[in-house]
KOLFI-890866 format. One line per 3 residues: number of its first residue (from 1); their letters; for each residue x, z, y of C-alpha. Coordinates in steps of 0.25 Angstrom, whole numbers, plus 5000, padded with zeros to 4 digits. Layout:
REM KOLFI-890866
NUM) A) X:Z:Y ~ ...
//
This chain:
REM KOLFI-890866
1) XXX) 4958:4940:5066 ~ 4971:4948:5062 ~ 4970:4955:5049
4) XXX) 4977:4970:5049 ~ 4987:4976:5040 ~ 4996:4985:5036
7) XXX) 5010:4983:5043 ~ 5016:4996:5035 ~ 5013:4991:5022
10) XXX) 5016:4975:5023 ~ 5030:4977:5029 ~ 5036:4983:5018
13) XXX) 5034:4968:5013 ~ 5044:4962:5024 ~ 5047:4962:5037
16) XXX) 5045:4949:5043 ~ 5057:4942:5050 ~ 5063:4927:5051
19) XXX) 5066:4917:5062 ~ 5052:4912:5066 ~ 5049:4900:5075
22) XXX) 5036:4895:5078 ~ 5033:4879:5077 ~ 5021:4881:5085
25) XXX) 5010:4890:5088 ~ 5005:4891:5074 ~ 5017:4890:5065
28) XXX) 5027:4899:5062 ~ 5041:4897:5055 ~ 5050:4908:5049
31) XXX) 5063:4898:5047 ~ 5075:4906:5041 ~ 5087:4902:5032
34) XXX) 5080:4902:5020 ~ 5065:4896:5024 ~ 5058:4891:5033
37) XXX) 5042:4899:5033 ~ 5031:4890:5040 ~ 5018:4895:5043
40) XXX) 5008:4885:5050 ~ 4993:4886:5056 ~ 4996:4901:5063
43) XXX) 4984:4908:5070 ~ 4993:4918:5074 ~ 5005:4927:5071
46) XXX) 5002:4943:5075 ~ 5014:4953:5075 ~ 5014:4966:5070
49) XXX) 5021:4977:5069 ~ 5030:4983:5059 ~ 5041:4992:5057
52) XXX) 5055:4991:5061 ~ 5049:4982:5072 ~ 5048:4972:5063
55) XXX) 5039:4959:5066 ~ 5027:4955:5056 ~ 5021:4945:5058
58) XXX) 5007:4941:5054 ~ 5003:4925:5053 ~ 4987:4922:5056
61) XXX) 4986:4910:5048 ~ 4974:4899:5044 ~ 4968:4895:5031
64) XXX) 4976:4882:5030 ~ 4987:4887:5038 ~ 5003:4882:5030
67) XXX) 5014:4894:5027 ~ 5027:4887:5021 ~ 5042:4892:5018
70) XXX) 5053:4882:5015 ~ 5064:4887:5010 ~ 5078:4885:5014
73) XXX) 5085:4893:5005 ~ 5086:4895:4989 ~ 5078:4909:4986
76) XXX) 5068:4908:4995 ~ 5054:4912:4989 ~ 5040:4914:4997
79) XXX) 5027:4920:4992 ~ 5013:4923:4999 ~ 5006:4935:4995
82) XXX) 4993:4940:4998 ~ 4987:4953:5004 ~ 4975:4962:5005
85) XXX) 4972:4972:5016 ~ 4980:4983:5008 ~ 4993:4975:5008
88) XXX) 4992:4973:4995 ~ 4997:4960:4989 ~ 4986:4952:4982
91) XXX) 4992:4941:4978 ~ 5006:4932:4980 ~ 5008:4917:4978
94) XXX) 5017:4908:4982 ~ 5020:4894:4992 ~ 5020:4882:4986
97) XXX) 5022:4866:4988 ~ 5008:4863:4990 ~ 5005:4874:4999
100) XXX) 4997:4881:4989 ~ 4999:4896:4983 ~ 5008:4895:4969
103) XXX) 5007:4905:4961 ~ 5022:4903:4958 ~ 5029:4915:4967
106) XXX) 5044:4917:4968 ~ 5049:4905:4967 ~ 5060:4900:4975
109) XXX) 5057:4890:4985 ~ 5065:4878:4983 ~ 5076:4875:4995
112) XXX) 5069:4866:5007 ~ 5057:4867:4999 ~ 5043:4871:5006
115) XXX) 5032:4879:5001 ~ 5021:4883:5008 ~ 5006:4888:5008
118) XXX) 4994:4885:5014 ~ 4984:4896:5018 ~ 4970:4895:5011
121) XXX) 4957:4902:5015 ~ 4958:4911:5002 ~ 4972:4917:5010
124) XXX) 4961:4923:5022 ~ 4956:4933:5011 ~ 4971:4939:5012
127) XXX) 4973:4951:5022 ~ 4986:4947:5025 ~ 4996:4934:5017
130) XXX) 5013:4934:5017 ~ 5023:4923:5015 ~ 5034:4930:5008
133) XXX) 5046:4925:5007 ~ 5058:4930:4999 ~ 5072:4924:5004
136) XXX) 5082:4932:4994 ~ 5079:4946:4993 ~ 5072:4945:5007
139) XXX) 5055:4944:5009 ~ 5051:4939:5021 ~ 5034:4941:5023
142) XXX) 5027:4933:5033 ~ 5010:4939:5034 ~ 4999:4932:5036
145) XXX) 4983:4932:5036 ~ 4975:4920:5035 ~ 4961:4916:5043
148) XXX) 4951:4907:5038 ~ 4948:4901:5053 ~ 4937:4895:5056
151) XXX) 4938:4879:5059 ~ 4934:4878:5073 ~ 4923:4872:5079
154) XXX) 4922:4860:5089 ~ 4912:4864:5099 ~ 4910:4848:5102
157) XXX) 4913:4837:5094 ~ 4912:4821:5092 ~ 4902:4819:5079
160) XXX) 4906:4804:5074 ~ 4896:4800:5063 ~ 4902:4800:5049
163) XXX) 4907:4788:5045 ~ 4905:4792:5029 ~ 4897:4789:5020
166) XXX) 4889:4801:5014 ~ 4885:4802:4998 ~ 4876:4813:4993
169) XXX) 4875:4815:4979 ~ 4881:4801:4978 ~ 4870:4794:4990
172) XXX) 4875:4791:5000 ~ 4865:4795:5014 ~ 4866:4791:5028
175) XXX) 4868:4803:5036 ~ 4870:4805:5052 ~ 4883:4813:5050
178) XXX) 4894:4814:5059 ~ 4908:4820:5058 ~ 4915:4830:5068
181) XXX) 4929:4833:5066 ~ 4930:4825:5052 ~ 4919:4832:5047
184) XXX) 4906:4826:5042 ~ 4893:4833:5050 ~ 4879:4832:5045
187) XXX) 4866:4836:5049 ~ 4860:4847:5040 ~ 4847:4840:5039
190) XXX) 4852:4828:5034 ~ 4860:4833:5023 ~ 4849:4843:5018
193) XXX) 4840:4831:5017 ~ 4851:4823:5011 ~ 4854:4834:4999
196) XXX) 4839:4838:4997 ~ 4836:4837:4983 ~ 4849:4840:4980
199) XXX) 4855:4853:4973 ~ 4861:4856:4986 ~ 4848:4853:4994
202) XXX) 4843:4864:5007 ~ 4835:4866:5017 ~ 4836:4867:5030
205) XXX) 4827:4875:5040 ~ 4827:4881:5054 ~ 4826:4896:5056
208) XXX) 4821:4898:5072 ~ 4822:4914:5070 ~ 4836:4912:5067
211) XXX) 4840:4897:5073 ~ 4846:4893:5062 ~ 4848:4884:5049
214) XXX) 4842:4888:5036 ~ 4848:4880:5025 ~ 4839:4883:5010
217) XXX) 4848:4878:4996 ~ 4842:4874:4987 ~ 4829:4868:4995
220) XXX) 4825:4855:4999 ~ 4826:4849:5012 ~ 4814:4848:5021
223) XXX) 4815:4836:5028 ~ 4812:4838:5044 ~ 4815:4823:5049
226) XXX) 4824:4815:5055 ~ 4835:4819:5044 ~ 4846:4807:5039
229) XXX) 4845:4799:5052 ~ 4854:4795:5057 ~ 4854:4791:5073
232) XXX) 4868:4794:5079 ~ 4878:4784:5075 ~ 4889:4787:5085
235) XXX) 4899:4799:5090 ~ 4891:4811:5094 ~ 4895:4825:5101
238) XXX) 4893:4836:5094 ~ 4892:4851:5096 ~ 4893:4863:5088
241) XXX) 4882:4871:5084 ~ 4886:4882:5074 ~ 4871:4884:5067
244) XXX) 4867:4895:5060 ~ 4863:4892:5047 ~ 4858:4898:5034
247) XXX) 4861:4893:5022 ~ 4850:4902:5012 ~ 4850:4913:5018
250) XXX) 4865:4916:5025 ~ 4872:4912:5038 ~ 4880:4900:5037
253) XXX) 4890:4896:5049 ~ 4890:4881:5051 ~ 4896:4873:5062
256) XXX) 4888:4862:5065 ~ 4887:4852:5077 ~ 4876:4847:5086
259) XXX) 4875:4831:5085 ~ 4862:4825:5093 ~ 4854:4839:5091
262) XXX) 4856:4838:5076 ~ 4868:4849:5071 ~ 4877:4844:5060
265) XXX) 4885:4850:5051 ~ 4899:4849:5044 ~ 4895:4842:5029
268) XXX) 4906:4851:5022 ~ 4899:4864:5029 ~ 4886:4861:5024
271) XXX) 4891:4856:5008 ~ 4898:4872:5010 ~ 4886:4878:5013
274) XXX) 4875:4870:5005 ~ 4887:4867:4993 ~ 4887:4854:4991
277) XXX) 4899:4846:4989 ~ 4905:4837:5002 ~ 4916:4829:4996
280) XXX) 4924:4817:5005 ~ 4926:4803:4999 ~ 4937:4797:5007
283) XXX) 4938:4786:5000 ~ 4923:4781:5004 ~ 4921:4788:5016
286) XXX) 4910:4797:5009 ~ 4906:4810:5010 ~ 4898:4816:4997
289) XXX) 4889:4827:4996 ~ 4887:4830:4981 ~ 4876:4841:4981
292) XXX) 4879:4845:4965 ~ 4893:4850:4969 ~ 4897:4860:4976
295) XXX) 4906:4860:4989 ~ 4918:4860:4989 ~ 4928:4863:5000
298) X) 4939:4852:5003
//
């Protein structure tokens, strides 16, 4: 989706020029005398026009996605600011060496020194984004707006049981769990009886009206059978299934994947949703769910 704005009232800003080259498909390079501007991960780069027959450019770029200025040159200084759908500037900060926003702007970039910025989902809430760079008395702006893509989704996968231990609330369970794409799946089932009692216990019904999931916080499991067994020891083919779930009361989107008639879903989606804490001890091979915290995004 390409956001609209107003060329007449951004061009005043700059008019975009420099010797561009492109590395591949999905980066784009603005090398002069003075810097050298890398922008990586591009969806795509949209032309516009502007007076004087001018170029804009436009960058579509991801959450994630790496913008970087090295400088050649003393003098060179580099901002990103920020914009609503007036065209006003919201908010400026600039590059730094860790790739995070500083709040230190104007600042000359030190010769053969790179700074950069990695874009973060907070950035989609922008109507549009500019790297500015000023090279003596000269500002050259480079626009971009930000998408939050959705990860894509293997219609077909290999499920290879996990090979890690599971501890919740400091037990350790045995669970039939497999993971797809270095992701740990479960059955829902399972983990609702495995949390029960717990402060993040629910419930989990089937609604035939709607074909589809209820999950009830707060609510003890009911226990249908067959839950915690564990049968299939080897690689198994799964197939996406996107269930339609609601969690009390509301929709919820989750991909899950069919393994032997039983749907399984992604661990970390579930802690998201119920709020329970997934956290990944590498060290031991151990997965924790801790039910008394809350979840917490890696």
């Amino acid at each position: 989706m390409i956001k609209k704005f107003s060329i007449a009232l951004i061009i005043v800003l700059i008019m975009v020029f420099g010797v561009f080259a492109s590395a591949s498909d999905s980066v784009s390079t603005a090398d002069t005398d003075k810097y050298m501007l890398t922008i990586s991960d591009i969806i795509e780069i949209n032309e516009l026009e502007a007076p004087d027959d001018q170029p804009l450019y436009v960058y579509t770029l991801p959450v994630g996605s790496t913008i970087s200025i090295t400088a050649k040159a003393e003098g060179v200084k580099s901002t990103i600011s920020c914009y609503d759908s007036k065209n006003n500037k919201i908010k400026t900060f600039s590059m730094s060496s860790d790739g995070k926003a500083s709040e230190k702007i104007n600042q000359p970039i030190p010769i053969d020194t790179t700074v950069y910025y990695t874009v973060t989902s907070d950035d989609v809430e922008n109507f549009f984004m500019s790297v500015d760079i000023l090279d003596e008395n000269e500002t050259k702006s480079f626009f971009f707006i930000v998408e939050d893509q959705e990860d894509s989704v293997d219609l077909i996968v290999n499920a290879e049981p996990t090979d890690a231990k599971l501890l919740i609330d400091g037990k350790e369970i045995a669970f039939q769990a497999y993971k797809i794409n270095d992701y740990n799946y479960f059955k829902l089932r399972d983990l609702a009886m495995a949390i029960s009692g717990s402060d993040k216990q629910f419930e989990v019904e089937w609604d035939e009206a709607k074909k589809a999931i209820v999950l009830t916080t707060n609510t003890p499991y009911t226990v249908q059978g067959g839950e915690l067994e564990i049968k299939d020891t080897g690689i198994q083919t799964g197939m996406a299934n996107e269930s339609i779930i609601y969690l009390d009361g509301q929709e919820v989107n989750m991909v899950a994947y069919e393994i032997n008639n039983y749907n399984y879903f992604k661990l970390r989606d579930l802690g998201e949703a119920l709020d329970f804490a997934v956290i990944w001890d590498a060290e031991t091979n151990t997965i924790k769910i801790d039910t008394k915290q809350s979840y917490l995004s890696n």
